[in-house]
C-alpha positions as CSV (number, residue, x, y, z in Angstrom):
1,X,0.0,0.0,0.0
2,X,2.8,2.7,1.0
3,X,5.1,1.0,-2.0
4,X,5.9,4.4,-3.6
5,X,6.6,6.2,-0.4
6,X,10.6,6.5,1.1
7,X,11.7,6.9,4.0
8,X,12.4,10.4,3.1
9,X,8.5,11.2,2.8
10,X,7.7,9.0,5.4
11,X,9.5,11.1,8.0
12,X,8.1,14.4,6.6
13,X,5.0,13.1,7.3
14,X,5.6,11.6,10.7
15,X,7.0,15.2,11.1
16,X,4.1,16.8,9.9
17,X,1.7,14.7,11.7
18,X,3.7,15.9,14.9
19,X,3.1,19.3,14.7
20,X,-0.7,19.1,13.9
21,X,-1.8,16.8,16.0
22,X,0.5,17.5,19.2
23,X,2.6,14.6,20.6
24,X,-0.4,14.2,22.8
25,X,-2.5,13.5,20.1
26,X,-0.3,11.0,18.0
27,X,-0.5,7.7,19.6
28,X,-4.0,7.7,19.9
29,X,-4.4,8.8,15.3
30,X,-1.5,6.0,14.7
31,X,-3.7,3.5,16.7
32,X,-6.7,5.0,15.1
33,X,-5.3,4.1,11.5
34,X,-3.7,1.0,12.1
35,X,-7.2,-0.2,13.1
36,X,-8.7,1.1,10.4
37,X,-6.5,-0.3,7.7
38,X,-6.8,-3.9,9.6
39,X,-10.5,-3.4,9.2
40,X,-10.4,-3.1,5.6
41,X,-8.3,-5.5,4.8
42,X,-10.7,-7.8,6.8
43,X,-13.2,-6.6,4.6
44,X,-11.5,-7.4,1.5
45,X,-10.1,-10.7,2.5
46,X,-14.0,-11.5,3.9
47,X,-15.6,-9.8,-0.3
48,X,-12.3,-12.3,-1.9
49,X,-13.8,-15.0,-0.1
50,X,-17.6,-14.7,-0.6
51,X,-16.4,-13.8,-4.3
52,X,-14.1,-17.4,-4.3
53,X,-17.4,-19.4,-2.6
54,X,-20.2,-18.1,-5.2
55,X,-18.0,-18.2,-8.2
56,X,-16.3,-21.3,-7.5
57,X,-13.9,-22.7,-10.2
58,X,-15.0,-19.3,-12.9
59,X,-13.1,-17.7,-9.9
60,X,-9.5,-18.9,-11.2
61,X,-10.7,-17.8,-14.9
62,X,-11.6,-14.1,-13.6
63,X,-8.2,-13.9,-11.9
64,X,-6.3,-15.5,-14.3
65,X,-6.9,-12.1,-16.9
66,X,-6.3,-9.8,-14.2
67,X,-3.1,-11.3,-13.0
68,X,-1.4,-10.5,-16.8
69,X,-2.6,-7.2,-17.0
70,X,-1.0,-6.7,-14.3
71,X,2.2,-8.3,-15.4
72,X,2.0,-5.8,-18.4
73,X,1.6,-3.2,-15.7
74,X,5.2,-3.8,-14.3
75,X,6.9,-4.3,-18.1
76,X,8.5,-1.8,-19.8
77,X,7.1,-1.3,-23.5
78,X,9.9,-2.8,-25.3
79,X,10.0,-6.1,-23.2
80,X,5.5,-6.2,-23.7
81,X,5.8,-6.1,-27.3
82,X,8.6,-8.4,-27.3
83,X,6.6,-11.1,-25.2
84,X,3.1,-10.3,-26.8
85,X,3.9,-9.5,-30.5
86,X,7.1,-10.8,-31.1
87,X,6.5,-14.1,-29.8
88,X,10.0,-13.3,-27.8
89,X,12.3,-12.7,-30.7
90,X,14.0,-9.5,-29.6
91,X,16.0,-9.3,-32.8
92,X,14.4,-6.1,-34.3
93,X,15.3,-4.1,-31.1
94,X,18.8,-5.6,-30.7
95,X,19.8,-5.7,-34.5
96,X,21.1,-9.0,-34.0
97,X,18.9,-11.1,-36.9
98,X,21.8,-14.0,-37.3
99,X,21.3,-15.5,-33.6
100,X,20.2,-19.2,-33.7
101,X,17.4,-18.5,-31.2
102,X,15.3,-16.2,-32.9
103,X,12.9,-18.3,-35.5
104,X,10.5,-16.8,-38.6
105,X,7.2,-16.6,-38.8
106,X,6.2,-19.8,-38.6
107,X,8.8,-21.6,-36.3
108,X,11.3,-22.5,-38.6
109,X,15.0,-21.3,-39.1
110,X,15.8,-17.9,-40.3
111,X,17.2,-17.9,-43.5
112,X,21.3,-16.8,-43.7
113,X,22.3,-13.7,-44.8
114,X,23.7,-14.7,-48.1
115,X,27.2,-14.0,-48.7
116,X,28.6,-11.2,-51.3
117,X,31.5,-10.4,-52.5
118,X,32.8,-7.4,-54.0
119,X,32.6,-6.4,-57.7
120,X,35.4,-5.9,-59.0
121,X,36.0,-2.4,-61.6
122,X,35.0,-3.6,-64.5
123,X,31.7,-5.6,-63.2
124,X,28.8,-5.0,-63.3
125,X,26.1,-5.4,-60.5
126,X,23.4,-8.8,-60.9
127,X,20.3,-8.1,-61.8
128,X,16.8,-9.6,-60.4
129,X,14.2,-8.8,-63.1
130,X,11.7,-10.0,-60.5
131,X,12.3,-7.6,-58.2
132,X,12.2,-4.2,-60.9
């Protein structure tokens, strides 16, 4: 629940809470919230519950959505559309399309990079009619 706050805000609040509520005052607001929060929780623990007992075994199949979105929550946007898109081939973001992991379309082996080699001065380039 307090997962974004530091230590750093945490004491300017403590510090805060100090000098408006008086050092008279504070136990009794700490003690105040922690019940409060233990109560809700209940609450929620008591709705997951009646939730698991009506739905029964469509419970697991409304959770199991829910848990990936938020696993997409936590990704960055590269490594979702890697996972999701790509099918985990990361070779268009690392530029490294020769690795013997990453596979085509349809599972198989990429295809090699065909080798070249230079033309000499008085060549001339191939031609592929197909592809003018």
């Amino acid at each position: 629940m307090f997962g974004n706050i530091g230590w750093g805000e945490f004491m300017i609040l403590l510090v805060a809470a100090l000098v408006i509520l008086g050092p008279e005052r504070l136990p009794g607001a700490v003690s105040w919230i922690s019940k409060s929060l233990r109560q809700v929780r209940e609450y929620a623990g008591g709705a997951t519950q009646q939730l698991k007992d009506e739905l029964g075994p469509e419970f697991d199949d409304l959770r199991k959505p829910l848990s990936e979105l938020n696993q997409l929550r936590g990704m960055t946007p590269r490594a979702a559309i890697t996972k999701h898109l790509l099918d985990g081939d990361d070779s268009i973001f690392t530029g490294n399309f020769d690795d013997k992991k990453s596979s085509g379309a349809n599972g198989s082996a990429p295809t090699p990079k065909p080798t070249t080699t230079p033309l000499g001065d008085g060549d001339k380039p191939p031609i592929d009619i197909d592809a003018t």
